[in-house]
OpenMM code with the backbone's topology and positions (N, CA, C; nanometers):
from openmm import Vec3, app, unit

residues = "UNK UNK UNK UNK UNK UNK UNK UNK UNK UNK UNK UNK UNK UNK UNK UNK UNK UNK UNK UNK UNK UNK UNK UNK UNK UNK UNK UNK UNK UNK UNK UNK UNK UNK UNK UNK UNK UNK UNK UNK UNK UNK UNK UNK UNK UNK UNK UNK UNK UNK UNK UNK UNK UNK UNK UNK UNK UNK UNK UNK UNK UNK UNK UNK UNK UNK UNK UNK UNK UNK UNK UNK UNK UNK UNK UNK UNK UNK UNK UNK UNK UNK UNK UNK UNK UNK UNK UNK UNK UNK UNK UNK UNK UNK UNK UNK UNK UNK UNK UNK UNK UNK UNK UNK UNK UNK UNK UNK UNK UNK UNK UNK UNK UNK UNK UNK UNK UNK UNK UNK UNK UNK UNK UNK UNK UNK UNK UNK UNK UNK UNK UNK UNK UNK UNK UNK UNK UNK UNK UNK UNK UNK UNK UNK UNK UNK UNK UNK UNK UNK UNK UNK UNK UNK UNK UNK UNK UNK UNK UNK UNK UNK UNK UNK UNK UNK UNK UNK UNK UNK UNK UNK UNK UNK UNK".split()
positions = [
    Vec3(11.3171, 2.4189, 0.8597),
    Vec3(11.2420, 2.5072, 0.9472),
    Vec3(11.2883, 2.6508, 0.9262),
    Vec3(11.1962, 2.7583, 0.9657),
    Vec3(11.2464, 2.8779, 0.9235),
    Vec3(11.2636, 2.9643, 0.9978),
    Vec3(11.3810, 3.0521, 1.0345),
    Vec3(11.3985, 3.1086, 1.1899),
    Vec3(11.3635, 3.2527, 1.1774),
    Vec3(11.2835, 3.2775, 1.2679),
    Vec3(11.2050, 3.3831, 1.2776),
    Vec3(11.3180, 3.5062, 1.3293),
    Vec3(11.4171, 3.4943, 1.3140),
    Vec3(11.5350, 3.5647, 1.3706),
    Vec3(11.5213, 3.6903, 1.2574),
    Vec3(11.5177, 3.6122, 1.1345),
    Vec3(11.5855, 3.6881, 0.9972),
    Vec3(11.4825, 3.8392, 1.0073),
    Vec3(11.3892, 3.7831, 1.0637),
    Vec3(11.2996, 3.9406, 1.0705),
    Vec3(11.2895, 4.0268, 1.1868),
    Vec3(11.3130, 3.9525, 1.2544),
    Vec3(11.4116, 4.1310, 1.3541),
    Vec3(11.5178, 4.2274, 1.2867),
    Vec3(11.4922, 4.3506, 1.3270),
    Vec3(11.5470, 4.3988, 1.2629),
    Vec3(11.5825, 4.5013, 1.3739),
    Vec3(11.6909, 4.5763, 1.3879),
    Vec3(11.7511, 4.5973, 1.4835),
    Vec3(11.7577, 4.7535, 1.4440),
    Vec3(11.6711, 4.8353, 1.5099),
    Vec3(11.6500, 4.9809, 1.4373),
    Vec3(11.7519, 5.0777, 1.4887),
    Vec3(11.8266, 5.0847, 1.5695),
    Vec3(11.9659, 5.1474, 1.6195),
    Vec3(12.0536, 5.1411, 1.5391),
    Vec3(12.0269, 5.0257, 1.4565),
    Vec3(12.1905, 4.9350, 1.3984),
    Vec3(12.1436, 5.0091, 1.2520),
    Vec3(12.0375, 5.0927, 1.2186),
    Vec3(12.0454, 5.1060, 1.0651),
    Vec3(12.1141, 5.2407, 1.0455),
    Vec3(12.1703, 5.2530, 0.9649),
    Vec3(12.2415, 5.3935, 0.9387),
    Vec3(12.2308, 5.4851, 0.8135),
    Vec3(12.1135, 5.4118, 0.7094),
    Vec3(12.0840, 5.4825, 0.6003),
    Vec3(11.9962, 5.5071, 0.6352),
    Vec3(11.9886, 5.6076, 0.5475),
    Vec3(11.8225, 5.7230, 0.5898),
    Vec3(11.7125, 5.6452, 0.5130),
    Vec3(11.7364, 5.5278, 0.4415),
    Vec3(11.6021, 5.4522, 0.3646),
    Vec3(11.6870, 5.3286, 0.3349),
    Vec3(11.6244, 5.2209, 0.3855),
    Vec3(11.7015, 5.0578, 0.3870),
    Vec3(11.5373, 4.9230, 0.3106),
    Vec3(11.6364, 4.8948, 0.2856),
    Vec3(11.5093, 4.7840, 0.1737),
    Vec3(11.5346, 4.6686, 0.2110),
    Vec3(11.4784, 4.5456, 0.2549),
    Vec3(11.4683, 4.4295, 0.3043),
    Vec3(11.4015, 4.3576, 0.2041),
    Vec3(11.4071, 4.2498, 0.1808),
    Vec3(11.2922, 4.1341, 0.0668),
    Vec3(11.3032, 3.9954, 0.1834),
    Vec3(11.1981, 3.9458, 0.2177),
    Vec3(11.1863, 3.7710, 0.2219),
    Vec3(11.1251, 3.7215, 0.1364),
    Vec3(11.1320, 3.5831, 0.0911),
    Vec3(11.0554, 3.4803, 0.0423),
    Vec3(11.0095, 3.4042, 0.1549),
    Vec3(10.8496, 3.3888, 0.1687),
    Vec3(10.8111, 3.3432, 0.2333),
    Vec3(10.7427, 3.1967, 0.1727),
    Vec3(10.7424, 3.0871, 0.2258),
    Vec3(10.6490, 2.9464, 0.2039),
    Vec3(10.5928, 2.9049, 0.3086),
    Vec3(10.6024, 2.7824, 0.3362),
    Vec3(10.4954, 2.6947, 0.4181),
    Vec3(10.5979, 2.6982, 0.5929),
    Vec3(10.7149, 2.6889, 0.5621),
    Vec3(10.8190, 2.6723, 0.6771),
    Vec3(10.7860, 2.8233, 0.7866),
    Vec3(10.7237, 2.9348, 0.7245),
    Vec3(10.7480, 3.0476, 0.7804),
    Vec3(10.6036, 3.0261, 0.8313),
    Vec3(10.4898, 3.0494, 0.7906),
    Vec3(10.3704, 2.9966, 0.8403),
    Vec3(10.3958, 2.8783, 0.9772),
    Vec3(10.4731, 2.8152, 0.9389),
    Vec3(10.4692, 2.6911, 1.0311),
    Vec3(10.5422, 2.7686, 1.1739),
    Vec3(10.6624, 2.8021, 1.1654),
    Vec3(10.7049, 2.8492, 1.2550),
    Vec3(10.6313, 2.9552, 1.3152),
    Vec3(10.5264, 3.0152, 1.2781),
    Vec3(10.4935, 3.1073, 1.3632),
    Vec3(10.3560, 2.9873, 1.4003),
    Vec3(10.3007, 2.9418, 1.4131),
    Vec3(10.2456, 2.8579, 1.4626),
    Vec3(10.0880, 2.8895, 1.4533),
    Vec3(10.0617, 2.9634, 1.3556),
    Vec3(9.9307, 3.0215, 1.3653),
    Vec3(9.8105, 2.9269, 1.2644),
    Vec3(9.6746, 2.9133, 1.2722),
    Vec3(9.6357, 2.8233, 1.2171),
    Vec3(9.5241, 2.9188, 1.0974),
    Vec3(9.5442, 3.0107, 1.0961),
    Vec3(9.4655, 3.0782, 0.9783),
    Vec3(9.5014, 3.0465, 0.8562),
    Vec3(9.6271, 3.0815, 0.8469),
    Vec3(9.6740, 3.0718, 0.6950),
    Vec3(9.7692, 3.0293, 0.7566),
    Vec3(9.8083, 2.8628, 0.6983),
    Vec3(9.9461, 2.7579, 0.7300),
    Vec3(10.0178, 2.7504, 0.6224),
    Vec3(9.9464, 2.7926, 0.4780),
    Vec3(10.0503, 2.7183, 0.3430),
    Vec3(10.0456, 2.8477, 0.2718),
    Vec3(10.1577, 2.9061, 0.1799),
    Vec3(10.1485, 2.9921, 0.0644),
    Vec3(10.2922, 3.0016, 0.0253),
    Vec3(10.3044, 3.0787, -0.0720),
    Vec3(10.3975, 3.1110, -0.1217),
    Vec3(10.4606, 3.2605, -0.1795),
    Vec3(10.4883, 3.3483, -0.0819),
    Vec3(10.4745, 3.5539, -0.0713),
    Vec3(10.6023, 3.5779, -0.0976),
    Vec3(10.6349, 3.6481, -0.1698),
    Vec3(10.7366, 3.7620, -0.1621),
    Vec3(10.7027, 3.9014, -0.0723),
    Vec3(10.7622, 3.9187, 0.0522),
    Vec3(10.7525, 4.0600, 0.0762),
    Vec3(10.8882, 4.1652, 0.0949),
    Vec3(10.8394, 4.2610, 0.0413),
    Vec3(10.9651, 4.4042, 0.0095),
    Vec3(10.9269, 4.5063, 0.1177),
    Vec3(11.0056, 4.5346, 0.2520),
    Vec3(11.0047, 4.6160, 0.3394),
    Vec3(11.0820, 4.7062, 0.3665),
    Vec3(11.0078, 4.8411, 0.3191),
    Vec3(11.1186, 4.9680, 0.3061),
    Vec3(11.0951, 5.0452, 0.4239),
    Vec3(11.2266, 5.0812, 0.4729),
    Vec3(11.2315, 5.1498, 0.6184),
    Vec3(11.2628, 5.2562, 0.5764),
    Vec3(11.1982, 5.3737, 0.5918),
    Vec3(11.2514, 5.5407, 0.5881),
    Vec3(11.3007, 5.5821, 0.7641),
    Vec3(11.3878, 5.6356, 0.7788),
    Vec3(11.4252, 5.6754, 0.8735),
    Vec3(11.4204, 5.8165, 0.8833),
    Vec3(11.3622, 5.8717, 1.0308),
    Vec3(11.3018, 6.0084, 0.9974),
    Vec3(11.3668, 6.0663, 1.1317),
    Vec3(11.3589, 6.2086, 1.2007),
    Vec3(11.3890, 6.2235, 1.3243),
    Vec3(11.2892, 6.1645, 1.3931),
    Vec3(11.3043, 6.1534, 1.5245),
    Vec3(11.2484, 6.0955, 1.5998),
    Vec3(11.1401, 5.9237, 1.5860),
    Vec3(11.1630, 5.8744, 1.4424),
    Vec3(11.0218, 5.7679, 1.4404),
    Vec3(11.1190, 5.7037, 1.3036),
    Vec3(11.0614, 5.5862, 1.2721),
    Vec3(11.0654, 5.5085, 1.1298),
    Vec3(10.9506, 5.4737, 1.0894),
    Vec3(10.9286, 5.4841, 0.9241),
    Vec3(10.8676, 5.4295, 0.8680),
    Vec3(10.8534, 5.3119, 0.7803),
    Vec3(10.7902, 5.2165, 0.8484),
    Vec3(10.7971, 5.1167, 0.7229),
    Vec3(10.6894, 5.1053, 0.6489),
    Vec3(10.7206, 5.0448, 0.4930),
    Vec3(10.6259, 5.0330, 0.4303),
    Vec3(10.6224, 4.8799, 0.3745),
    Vec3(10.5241, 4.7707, 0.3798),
    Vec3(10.5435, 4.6730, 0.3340),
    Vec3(10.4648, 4.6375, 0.2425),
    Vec3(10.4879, 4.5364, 0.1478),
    Vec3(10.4335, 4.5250, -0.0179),
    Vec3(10.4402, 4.3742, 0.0112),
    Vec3(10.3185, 4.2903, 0.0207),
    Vec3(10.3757, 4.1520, -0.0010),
    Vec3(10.2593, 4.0874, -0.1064),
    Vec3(10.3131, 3.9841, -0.1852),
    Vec3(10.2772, 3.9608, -0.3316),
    Vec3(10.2804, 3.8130, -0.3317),
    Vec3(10.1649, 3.7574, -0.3880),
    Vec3(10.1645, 3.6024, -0.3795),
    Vec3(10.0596, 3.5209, -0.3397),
    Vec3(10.0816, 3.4111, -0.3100),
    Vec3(9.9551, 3.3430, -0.3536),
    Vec3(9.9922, 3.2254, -0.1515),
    Vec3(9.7976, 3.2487, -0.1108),
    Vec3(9.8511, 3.1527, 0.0275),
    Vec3(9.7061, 3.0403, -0.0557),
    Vec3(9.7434, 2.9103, 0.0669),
    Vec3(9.6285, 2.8001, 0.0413),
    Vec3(9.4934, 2.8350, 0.1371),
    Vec3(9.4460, 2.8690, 0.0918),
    Vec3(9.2706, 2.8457, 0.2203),
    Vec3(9.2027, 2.7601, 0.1439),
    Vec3(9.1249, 2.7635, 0.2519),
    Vec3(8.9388, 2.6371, 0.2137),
    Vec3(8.8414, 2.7276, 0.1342),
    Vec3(8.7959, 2.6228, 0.0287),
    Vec3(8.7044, 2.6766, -0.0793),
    Vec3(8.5802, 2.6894, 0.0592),
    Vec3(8.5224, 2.8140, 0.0095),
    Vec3(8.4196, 2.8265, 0.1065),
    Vec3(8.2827, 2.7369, 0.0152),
    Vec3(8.3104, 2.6571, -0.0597),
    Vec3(8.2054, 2.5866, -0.1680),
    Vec3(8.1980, 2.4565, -0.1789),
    Vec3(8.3924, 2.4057, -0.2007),
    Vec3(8.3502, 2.2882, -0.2291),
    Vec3(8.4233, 2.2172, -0.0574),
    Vec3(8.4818, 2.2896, 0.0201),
    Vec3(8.6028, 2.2758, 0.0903),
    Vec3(8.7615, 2.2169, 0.1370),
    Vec3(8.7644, 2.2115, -0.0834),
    Vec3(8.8684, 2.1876, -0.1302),
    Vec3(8.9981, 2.3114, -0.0511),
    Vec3(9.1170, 2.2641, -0.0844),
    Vec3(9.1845, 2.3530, -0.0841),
    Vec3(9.2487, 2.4982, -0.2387),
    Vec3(9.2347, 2.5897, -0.2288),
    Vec3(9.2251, 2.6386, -0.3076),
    Vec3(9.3960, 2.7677, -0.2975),
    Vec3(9.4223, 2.8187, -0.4269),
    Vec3(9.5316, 2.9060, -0.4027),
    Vec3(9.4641, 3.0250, -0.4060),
    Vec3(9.5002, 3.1292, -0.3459),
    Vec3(9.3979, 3.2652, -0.3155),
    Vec3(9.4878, 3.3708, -0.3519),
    Vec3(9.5074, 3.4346, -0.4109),
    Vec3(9.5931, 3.5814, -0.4850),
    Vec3(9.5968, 3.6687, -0.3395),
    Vec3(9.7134, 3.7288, -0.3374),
    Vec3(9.7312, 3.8098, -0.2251),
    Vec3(9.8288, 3.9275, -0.2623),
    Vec3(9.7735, 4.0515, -0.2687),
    Vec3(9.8728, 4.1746, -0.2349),
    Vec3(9.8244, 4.2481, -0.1574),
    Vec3(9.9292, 4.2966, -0.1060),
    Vec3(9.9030, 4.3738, 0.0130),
    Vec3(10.0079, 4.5035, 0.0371),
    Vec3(9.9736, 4.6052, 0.0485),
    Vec3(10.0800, 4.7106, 0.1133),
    Vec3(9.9911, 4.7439, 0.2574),
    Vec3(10.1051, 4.7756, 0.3271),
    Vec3(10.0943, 4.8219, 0.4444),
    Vec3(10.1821, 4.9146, 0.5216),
    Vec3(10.1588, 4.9895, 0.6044),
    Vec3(10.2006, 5.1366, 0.6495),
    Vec3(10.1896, 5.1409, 0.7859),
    Vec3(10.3546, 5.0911, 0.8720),
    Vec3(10.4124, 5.0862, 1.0007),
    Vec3(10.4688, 5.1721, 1.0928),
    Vec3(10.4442, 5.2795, 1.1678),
    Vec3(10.4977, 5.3709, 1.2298),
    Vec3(10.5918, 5.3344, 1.3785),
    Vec3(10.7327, 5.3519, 1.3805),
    Vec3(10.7557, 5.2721, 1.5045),
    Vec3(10.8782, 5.3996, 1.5733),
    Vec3(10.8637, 5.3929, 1.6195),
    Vec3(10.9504, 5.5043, 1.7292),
    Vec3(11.0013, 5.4441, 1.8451),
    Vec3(11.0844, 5.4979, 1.8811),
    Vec3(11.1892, 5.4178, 2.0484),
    Vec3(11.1403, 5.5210, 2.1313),
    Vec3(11.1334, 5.4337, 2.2332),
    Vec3(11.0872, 5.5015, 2.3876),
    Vec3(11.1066, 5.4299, 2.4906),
    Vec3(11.0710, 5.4231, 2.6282),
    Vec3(11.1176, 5.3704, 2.7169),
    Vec3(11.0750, 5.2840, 2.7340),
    Vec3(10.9494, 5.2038, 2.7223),
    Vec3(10.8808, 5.0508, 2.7118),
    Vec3(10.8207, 5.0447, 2.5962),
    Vec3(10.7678, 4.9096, 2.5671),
    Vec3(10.7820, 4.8876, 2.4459),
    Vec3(10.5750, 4.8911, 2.4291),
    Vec3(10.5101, 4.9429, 2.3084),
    Vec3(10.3821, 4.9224, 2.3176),
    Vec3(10.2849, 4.9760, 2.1909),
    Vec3(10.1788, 4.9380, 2.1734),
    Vec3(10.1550, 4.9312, 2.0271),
    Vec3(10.0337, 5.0538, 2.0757),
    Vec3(10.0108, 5.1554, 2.0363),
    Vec3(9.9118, 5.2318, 2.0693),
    Vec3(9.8780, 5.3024, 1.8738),
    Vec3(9.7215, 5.2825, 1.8834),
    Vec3(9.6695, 5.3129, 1.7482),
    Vec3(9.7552, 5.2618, 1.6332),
    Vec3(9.8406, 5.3438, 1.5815),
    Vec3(9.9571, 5.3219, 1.4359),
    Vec3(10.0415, 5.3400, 1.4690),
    Vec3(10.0899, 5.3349, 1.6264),
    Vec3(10.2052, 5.3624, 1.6376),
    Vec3(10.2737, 5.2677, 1.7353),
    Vec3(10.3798, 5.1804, 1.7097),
    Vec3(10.4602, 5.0991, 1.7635),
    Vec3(10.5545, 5.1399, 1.8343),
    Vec3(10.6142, 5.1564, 1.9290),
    Vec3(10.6781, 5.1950, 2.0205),
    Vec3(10.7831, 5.0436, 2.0723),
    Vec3(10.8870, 5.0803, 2.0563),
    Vec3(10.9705, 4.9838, 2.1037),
    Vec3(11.0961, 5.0614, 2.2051),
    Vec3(11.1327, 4.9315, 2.2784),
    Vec3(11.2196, 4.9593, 2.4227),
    Vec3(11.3759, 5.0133, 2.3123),
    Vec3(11.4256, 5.1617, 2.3731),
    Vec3(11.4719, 5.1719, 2.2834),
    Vec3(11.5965, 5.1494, 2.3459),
    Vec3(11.6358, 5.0674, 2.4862),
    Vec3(11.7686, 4.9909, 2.4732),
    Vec3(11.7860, 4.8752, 2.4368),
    Vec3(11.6822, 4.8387, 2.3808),
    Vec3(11.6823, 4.6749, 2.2784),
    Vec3(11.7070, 4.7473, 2.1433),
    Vec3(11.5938, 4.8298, 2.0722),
    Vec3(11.5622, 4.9093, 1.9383),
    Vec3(11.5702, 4.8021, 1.8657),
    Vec3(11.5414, 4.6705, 1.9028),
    Vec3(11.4739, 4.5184, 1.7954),
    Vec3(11.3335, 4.5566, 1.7998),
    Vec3(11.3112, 4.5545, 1.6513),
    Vec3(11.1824, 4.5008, 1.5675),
    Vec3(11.1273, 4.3726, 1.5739),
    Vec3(11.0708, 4.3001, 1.5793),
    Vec3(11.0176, 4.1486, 1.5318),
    Vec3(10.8890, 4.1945, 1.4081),
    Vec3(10.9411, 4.2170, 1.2764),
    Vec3(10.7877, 4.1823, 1.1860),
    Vec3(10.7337, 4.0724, 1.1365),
    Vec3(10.7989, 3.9489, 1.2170),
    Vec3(10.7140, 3.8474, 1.1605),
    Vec3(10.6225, 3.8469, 1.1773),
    Vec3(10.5487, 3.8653, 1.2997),
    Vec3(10.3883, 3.9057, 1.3533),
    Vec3(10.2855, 4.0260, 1.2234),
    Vec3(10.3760, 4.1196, 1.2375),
    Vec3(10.3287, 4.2258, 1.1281),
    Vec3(10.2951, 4.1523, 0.9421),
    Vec3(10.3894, 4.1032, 0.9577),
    Vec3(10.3852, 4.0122, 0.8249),
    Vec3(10.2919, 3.9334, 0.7623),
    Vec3(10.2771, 3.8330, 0.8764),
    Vec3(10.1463, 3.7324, 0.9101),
    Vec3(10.0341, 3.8555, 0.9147),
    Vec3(10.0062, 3.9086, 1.0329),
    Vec3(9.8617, 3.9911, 1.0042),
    Vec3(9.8077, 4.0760, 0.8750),
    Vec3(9.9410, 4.0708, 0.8056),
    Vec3(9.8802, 4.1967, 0.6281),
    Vec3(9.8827, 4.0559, 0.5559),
    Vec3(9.9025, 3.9440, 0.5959),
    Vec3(9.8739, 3.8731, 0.4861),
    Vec3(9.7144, 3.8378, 0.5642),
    Vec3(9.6880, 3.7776, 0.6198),
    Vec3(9.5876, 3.7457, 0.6790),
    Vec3(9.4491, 3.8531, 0.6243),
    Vec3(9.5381, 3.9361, 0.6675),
    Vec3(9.3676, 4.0485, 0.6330),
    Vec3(9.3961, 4.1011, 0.5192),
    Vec3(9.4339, 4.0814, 0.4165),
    Vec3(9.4414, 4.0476, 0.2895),
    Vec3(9.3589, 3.9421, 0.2029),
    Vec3(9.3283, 3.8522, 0.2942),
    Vec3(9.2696, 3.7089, 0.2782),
    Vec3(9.0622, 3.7785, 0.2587),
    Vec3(9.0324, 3.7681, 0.1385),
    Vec3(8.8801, 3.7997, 0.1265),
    Vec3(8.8345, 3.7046, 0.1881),
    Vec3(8.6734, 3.7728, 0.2226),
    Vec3(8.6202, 3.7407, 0.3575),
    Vec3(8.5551, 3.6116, 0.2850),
    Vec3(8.5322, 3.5704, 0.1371),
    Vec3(8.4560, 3.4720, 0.0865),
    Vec3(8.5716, 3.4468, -0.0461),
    Vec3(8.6208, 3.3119, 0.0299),
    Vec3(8.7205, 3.2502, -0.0833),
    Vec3(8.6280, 3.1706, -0.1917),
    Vec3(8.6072, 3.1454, -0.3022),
    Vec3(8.5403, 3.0143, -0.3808),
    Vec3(8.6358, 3.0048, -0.4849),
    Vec3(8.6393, 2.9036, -0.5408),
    Vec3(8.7566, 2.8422, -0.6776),
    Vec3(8.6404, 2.9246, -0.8145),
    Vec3(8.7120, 2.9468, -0.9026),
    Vec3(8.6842, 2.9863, -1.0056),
    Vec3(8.5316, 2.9443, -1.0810),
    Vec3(8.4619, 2.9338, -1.1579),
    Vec3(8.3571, 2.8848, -1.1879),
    Vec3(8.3965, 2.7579, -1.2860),
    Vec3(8.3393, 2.6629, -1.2123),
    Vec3(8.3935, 2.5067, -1.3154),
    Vec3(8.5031, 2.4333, -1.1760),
    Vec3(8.6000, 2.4799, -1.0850),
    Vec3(8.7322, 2.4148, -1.0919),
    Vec3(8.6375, 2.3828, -0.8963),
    Vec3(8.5744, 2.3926, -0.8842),
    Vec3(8.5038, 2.3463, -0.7504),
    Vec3(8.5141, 2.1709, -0.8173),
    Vec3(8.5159, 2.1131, -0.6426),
    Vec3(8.5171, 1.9457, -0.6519),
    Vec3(8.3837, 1.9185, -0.6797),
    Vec3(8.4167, 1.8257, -0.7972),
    Vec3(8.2776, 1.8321, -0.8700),
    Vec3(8.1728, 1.7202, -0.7556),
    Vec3(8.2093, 1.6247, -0.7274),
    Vec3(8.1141, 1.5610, -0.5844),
    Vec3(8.0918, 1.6192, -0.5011),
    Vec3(8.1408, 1.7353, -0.4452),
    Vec3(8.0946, 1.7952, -0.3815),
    Vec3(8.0126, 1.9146, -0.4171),
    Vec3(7.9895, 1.9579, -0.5449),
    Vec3(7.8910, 2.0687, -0.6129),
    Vec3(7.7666, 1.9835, -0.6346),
    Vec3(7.7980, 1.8564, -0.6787),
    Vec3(7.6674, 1.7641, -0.6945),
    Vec3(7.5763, 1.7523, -0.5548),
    Vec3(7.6815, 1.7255, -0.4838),
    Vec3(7.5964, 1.7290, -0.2960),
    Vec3(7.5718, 1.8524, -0.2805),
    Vec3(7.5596, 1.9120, -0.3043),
    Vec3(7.5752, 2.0370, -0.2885),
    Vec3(7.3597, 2.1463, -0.3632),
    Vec3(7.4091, 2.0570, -0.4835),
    Vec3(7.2675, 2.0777, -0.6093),
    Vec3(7.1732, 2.0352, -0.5274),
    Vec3(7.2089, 1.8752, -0.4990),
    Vec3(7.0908, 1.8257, -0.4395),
    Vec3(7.0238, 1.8499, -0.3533),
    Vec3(7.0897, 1.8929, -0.2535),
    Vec3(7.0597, 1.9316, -0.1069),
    Vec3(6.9564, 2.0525, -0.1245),
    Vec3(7.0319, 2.1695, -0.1980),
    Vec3(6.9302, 2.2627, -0.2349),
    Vec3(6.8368, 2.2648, -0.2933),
    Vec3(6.8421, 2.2113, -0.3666),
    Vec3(6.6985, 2.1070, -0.4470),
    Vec3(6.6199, 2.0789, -0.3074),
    Vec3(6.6766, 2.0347, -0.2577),
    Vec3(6.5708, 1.9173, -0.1489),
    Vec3(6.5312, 2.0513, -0.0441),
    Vec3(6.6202, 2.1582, -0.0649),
    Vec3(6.5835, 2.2887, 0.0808),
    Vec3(6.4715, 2.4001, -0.0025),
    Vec3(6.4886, 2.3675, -0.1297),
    Vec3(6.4251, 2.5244, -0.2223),
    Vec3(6.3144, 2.5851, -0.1647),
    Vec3(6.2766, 2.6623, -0.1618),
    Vec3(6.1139, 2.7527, -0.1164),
    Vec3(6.0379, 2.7883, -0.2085),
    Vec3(6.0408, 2.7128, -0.3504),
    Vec3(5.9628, 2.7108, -0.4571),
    Vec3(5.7769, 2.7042, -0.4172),
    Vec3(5.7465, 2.7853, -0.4517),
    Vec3(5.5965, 2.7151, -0.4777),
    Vec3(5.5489, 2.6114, -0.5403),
    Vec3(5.6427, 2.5225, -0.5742),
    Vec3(5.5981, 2.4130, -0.6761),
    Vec3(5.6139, 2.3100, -0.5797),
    Vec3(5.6512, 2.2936, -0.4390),
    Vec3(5.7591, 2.2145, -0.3777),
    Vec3(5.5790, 2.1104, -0.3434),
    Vec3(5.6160, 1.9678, -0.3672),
    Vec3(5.5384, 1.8755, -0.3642),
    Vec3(5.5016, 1.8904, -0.1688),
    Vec3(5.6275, 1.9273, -0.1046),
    Vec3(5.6543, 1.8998, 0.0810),
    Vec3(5.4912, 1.9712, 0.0384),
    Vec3(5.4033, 1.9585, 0.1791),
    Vec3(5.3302, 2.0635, 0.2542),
    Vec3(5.3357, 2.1781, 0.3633),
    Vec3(5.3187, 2.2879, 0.3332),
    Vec3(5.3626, 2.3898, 0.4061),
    Vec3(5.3614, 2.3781, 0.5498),
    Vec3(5.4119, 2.3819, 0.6326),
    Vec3(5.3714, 2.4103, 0.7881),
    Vec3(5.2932, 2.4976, 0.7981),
    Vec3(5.1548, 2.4858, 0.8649),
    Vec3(5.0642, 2.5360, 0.8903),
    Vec3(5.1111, 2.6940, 0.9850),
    Vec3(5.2139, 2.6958, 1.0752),
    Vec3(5.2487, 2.8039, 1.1341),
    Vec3(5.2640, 2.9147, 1.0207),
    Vec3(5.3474, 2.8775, 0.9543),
    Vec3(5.4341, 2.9765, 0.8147),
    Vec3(5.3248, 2.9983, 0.7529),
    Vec3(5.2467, 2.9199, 0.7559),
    Vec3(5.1025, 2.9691, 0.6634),
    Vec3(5.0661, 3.1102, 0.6964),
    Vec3(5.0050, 3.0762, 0.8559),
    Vec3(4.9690, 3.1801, 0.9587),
    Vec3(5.0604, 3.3086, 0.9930),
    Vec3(5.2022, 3.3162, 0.9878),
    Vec3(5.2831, 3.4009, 0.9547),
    Vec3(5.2846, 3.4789, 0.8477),
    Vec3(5.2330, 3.3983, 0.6731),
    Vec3(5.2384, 3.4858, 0.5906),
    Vec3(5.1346, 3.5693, 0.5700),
    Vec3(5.0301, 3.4874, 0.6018),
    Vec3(4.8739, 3.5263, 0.6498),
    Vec3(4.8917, 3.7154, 0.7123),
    Vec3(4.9997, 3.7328, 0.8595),
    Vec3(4.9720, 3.8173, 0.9062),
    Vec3(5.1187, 3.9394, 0.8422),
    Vec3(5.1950, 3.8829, 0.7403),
    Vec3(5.2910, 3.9409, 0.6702),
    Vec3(5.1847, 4.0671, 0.5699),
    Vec3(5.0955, 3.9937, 0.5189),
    Vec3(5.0056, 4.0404, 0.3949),
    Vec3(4.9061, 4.1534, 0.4309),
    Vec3(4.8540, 4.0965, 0.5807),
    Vec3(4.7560, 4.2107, 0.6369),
    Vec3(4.8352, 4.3301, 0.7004),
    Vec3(4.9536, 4.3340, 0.7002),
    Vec3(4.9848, 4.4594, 0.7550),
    Vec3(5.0481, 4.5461, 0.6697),
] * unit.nanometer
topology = app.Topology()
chain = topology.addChain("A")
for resn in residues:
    res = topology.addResidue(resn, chain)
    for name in ("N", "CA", "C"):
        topology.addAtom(name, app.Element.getBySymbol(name[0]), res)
């Protein structure tokens, strides 16, 4: 199991003016955060903290490959993922996320980016996954032929038209 500890990060406690972090992320880190979008992959992410007056900046880079559903065959498929992303967080007296800017209680000055982590991979994730051309489950591309076959809007189609749609195209043409 994977403890979500390792990514707090304790922004009081840093003392270089620019600090570099790396995780390897898999299936254990997904799991522990308990979220059901993306459960399986395999990411490297590199999180560089600039420390500035008054605020920090992080910048995160994560690289790798998660599992989603073929939106085709609804196999499972591996989906390419990079991502950078650009974190603004400053200490103040309660803790609160307003526009780009993160605000944390600054007598804790703990981070948690596992949350942050999960969401740049997530929306990273294209809005239409499909497997390559050829590597779709082939029984399911066959169900797939047929069906559309059997739905097409060919003019050749043996079905008989519904008389409504007739009358619809009827008043498509006159106007």
């Amino acid at each position: 199991m994977c403890s979500l500890e390792q990514f707090r990060i304790d922004l009081k406690g840093l003392t270089a003016e620019e600090t570099t972090l790396e995780w390897d992320l898999d299936n254990h880190f997904f799991a522990a955060l308990g979220e059901t979008e993306v459960e399986s992959g395999v990411l490297h992410v590199s999180l560089s903290i600039r420390k500035a007056s008054g605020f920090f900046e992080l910048f995160f880079h994560t690289v790798g490959t998660v599992d989603v559903t073929c939106d085709r065959c609804l196999d499972l498929m591996e989906q390419p993922i990079e991502a950078d992303n650009r974190l603004v967080v400053k200490l103040g007296s309660t803790s609160s996320e307003d526009d780009d800017i993160v605000t944390v209680d600054e007598n804790e000055g703990m981070l948690d980016t596992a949350w942050y982590i999960y969401e740049s991979i997530a929306l990273a994730i294209p809005i239409q996954h499909v497997h390559a051309t050829g590597k779709c489950n082939a029984a399911m591309t066959k169900a797939l032929e047929e069906l559309s076959a059997d739905r097409s809007g060919d003019e050749e189609s043996n079905q008989p038209v519904d008389p409504r749609w007739e009358a619809l195209k009827q008043l498509r043409i006159e106007n």
